[in-house]
C-alpha positions as CSV (number, residue, x, y, z in Angstrom):
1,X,100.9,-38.4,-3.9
2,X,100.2,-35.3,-2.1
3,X,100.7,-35.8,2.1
4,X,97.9,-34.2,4.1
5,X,99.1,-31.6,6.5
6,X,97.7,-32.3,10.2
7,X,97.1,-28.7,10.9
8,X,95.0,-28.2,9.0
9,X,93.2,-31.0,10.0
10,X,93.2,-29.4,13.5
11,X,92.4,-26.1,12.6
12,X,89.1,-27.8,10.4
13,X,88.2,-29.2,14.1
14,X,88.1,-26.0,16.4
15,X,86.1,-24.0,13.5
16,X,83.2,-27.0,13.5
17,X,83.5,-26.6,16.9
18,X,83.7,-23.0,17.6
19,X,80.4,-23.2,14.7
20,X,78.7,-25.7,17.2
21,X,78.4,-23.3,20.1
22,X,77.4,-20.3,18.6
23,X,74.5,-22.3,17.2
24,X,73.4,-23.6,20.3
25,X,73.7,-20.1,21.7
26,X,71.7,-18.9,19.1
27,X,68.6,-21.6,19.4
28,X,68.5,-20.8,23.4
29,X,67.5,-17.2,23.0
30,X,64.7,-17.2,20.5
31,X,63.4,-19.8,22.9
32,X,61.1,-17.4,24.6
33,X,59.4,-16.1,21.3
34,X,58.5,-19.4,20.4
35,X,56.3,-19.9,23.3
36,X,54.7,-16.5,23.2
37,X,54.0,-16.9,19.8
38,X,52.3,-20.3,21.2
39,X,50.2,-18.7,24.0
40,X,48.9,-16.2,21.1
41,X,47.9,-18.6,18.5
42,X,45.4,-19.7,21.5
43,X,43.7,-16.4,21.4
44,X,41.9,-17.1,17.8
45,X,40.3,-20.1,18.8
46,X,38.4,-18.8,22.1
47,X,37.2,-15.5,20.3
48,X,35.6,-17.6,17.4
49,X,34.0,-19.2,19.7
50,X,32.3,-16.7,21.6
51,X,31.2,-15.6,18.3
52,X,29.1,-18.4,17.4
53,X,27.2,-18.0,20.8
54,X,26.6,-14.5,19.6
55,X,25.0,-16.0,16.0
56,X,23.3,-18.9,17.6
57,X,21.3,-16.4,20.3
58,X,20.1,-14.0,17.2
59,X,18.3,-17.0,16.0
60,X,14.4,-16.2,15.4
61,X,11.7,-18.6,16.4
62,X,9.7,-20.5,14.1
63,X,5.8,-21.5,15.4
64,X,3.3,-23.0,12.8
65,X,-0.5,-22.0,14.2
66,X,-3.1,-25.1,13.5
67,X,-4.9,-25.1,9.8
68,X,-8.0,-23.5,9.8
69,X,-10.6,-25.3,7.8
70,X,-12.5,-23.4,5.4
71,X,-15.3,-23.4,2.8
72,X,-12.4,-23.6,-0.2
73,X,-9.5,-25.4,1.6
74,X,-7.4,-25.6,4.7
75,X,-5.3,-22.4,5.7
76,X,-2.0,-22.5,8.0
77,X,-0.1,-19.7,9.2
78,X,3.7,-20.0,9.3
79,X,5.7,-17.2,12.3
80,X,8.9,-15.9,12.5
81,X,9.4,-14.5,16.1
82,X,12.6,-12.6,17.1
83,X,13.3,-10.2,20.1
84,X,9.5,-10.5,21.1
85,X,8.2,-9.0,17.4
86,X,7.0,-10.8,14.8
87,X,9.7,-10.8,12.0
88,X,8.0,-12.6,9.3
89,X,4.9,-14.5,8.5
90,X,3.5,-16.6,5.7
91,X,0.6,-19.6,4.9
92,X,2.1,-22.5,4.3
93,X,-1.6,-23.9,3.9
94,X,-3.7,-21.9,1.1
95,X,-7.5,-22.7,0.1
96,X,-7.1,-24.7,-3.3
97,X,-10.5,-26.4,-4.1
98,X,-10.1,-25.0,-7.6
99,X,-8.4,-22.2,-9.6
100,X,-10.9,-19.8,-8.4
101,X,-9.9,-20.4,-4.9
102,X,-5.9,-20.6,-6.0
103,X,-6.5,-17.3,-7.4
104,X,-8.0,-15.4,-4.6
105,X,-5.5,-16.8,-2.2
106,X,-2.7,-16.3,-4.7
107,X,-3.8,-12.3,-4.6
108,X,-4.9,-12.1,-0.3
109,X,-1.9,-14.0,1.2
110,X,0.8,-11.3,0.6
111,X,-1.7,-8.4,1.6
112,X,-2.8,-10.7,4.8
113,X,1.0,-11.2,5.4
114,X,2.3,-7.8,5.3
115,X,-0.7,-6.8,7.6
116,X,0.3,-9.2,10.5
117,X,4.0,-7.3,10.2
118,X,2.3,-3.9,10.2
119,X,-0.1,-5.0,13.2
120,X,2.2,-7.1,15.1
121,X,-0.8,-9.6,15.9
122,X,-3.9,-11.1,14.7
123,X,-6.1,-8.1,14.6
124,X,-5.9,-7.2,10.7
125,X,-9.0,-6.6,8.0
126,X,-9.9,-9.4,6.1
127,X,-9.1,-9.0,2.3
128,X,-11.7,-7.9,0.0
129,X,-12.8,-10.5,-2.0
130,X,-11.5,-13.2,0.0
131,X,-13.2,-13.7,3.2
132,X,-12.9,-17.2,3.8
133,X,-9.3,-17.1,3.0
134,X,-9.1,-14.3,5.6
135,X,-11.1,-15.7,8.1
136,X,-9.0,-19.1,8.0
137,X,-5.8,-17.1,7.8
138,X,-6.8,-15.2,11.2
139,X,-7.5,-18.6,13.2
140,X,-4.7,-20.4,12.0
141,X,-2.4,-16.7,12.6
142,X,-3.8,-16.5,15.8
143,X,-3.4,-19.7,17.0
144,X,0.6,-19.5,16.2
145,X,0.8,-16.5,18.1
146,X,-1.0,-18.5,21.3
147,X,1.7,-21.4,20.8
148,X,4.5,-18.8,20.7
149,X,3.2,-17.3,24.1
150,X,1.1,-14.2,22.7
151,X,1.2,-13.1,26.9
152,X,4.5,-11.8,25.4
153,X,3.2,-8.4,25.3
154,X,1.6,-8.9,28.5
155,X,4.8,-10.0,29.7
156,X,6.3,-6.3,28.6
157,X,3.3,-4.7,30.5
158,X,4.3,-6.4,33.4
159,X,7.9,-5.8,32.6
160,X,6.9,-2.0,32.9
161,X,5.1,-2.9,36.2
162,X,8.6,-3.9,37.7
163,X,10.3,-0.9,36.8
164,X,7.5,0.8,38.3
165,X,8.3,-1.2,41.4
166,X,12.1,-1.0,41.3
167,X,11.1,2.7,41.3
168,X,10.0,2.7,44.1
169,X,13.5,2.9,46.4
170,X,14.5,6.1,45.3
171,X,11.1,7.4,47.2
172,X,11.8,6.2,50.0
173,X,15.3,8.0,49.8
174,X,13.6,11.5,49.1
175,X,12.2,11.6,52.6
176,X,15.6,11.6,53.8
177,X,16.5,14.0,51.4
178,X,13.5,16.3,53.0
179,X,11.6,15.9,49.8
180,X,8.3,14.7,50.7
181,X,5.9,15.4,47.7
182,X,8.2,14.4,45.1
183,X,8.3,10.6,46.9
184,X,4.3,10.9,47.1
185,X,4.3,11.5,43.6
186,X,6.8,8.8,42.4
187,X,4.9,5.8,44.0
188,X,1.4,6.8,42.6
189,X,3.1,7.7,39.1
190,X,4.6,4.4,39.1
191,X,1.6,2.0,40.3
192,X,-0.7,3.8,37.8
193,X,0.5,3.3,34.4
194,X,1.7,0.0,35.3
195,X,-1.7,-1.1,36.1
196,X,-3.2,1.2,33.3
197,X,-0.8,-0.4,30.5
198,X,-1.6,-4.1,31.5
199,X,-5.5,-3.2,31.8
200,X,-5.2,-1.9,28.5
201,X,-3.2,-4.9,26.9
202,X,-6.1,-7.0,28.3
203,X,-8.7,-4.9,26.8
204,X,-7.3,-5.1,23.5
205,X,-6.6,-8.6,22.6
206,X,-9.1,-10.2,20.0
207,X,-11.7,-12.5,19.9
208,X,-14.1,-14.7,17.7
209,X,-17.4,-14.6,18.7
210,X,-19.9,-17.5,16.8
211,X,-23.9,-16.6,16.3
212,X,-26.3,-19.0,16.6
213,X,-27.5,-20.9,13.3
214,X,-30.5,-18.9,11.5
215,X,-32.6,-21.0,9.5
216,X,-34.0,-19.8,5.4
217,X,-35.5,-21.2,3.1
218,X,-32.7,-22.1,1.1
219,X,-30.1,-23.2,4.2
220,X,-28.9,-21.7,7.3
221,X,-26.6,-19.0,7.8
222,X,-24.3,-18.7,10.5
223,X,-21.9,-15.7,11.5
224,X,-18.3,-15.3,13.2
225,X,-17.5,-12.2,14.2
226,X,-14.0,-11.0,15.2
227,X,-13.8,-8.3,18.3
228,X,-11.6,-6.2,19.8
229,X,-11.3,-3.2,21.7
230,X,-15.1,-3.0,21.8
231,X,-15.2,-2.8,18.0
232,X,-16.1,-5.6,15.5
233,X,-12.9,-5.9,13.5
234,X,-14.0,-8.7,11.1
235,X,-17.5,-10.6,10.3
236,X,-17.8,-13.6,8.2
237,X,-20.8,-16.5,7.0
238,X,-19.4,-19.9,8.5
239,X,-22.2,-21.0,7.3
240,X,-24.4,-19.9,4.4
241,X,-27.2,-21.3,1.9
242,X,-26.5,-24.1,-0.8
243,X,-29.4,-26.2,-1.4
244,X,-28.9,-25.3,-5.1
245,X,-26.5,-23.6,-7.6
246,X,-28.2,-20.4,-7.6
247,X,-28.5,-20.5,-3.6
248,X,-24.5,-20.5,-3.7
249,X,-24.2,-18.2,-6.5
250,X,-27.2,-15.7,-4.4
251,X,-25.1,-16.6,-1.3
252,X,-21.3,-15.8,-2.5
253,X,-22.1,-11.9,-3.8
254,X,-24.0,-11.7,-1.0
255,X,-22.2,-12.6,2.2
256,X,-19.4,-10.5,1.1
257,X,-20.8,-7.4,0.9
258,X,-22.9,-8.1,4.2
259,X,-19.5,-8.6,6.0
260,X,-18.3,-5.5,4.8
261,X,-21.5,-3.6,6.4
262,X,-21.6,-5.3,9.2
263,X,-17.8,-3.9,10.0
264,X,-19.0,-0.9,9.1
265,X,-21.8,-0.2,10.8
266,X,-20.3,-1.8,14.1
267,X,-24.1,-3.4,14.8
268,X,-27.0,-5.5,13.2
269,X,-28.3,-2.3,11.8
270,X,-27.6,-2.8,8.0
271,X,-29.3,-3.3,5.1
272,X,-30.3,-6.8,3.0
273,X,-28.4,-7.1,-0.6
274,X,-30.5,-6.6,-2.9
275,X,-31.6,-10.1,-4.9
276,X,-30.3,-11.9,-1.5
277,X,-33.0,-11.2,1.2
278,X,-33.6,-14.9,2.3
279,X,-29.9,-14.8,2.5
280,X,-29.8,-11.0,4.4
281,X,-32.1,-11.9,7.1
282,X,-30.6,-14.9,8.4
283,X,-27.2,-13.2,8.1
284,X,-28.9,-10.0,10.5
285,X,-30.3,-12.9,12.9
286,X,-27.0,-14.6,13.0
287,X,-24.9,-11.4,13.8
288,X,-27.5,-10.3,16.1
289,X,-26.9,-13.4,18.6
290,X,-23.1,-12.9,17.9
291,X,-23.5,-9.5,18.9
292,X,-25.7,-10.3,22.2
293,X,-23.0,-13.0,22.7
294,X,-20.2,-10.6,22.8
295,X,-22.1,-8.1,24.8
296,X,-22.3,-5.5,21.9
């Protein structure tokens, strides 16, 4: 049997030894990196979390106006609101009494919709063809933008008020600058428009004027017109005669093409359908009061 030698078992010692230290030294150094790698894997975390703020306030509003009530079916007008503008609209309520009435609202609601985007608020042309649907989709549109705070716009008119005002500091620097006039000017400049702009937002919102029933001797007739900026901007029968088929039949040409003069013509001064005078005059009377109501 082979005898061990015991230097070599000495020598095997110091190198698992001298192997030790240099290990050790080795792990102390990289120490450092370690815990700036650990201070930047924090970074990540905070900067996806400032995005989601950023997605969460570019979130639009969503306000659903009440459902107008009409001859053919309810209507209800569905808003999308984002950065004060109106960024999409559609009715979630369409008239459906019968095919007829799916049909006309199947062909008005995307010509009413892209009309709100194009306007930015409730003062669009009915749809030819499709009054009621029109006149149900305008209530039930305007009534989303009142929930949504239509004074929005008013709001911005005031907004431009404030600049006006904040404007005003620099004039009173320019006296001290020697510059009279130009601070005379800057303070009458600013208070103008302001006031101008907000006058004129007041001026221009719409509303729905209702004429007193007029009686025929086939059923009454009653008119809503729509007004705004002085000008009628829609008219509509709320109201019209049905004591019979024909009456309805007489009625539905009719009241129509009287809505259509009546927008027209911007007064009571039109002309009775022909076939439909029963119908005509009580439409005239009707719009007449609406008219005198609205101070027209």
């Amino acid at each position: 049997m082979k005898r061990k030698h015991p230097l070599r078992r000495v020598m095997i010692g110091i190198a698992a030894t001298a192997s030790g230290v240099v290990l050790l030294l080795a792990l102390k150094q990289p120490g450092t990196t370690v815990a700036e790698a650990s201070a930047g894997s924090q970074v990540p975390p905070g900067g996806s979390a400032s995005a989601g703020n950023g997605a969460s306030a570019a979130g639009g509003q969503t306000v659903l106006g009440d459902a107008a009530g009409t001859q053919y079916g309810d209507v209800q007008v569905q808003l999308t609101l984002s950065g004060g503008r109106i960024t999409g609209a559609q009715a979630v309520k369409a008239p459906d009494a019968d095919a007829n009435s799916r049909k006309i609202a199947a062909n008005a609601i995307p010509k009413l919709n892209q009309a709100v985007m194009a306007a930015q608020s409730a003062d669009i042309d009915t749809v030819s063809g499709a009054s009621y649907t029109s006149e149900g989709y305008i209530t039930s549109l305007q009534s989303a933008l009142d929930k949504a705070g239509a004074a929005a716009p008013g709001a911005g008119a005031s907004g431009g008020t404030g600049s006006g005002e904040a404007a005003a500091p620099p004039p009173a620097a320019d006296p001290g600058a020697g510059k009279d006039p130009g601070a005379g000017a800057d303070p009458g400049a600013g208070a103008d428009p302001g006031s101008g702009a907000g006058a004129g937002a007041g001026d221009a919102a719409p509303k729905t004027v209702l004429g007193d029933v007029a009686d025929t001797q086939y059923g009454p007739v009653q008119v809503k017109i729509t007004v705004s900026g002085g000008r009628i901007t829609a008219a509509d029968a709320v109201k019209a005669p049905n004591s019979d088929a024909n009456s309805r039949q007489i009625a539905a040409n009719a009241v129509p093409k009287l809505n259509q003069a009546a927008v027209t013509a911007q007064s009571a001064g039109i002309d009775a359908v022909s076939g439909a005078s029963y119908t005509s005059k009580g439409y005239i009377t009707s719009l007449q009061s609406a008219l005198d109501k609205a101070g027209l």
